[in-house]
C-alpha positions in Angstrom: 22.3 1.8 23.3 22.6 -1.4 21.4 19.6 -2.7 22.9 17.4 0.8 22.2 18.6 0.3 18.5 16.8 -2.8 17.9 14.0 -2.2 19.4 13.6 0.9 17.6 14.3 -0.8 14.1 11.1 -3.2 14.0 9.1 0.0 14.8 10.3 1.8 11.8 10.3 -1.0 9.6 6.5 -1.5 10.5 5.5 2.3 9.4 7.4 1.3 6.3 5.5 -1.6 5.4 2.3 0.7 6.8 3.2 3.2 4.4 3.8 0.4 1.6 1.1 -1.2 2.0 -1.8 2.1 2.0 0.4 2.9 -1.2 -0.2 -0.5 -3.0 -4.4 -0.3 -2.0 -4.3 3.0 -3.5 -2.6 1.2 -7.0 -4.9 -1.8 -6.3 -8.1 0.7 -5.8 -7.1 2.8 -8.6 -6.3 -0.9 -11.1 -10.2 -1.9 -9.9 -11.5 1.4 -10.6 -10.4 1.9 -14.0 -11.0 -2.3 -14.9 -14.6 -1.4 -14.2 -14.8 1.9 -15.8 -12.7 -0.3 -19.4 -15.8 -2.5 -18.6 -18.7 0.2 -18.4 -16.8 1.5 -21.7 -17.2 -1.9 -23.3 -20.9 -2.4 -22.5 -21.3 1.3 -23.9 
């Protein structure tokens, strides 16, 4: 039981970090996207 526990945890805390980390590109993609767009805007 024990043993099944802690095995399982480093599973889970992997699709957490999965998750965490596809939800920080998508901030990071998003930042980038609008930098460049402020930029286009500026040159206009």
């Amino acid at each position: 039981m024990l043993k099944r526990k802690v095995s399982a945890r480093p599973l889970h805390f992997i699709q957490v970090k999965k998750i965490i980390d596809s939800f920080f590109k998508k901030i990071v993609n998003k930042y980038k996207f609008y930098k460049i767009l402020a930029g286009i805007i500026k040159l206009i």
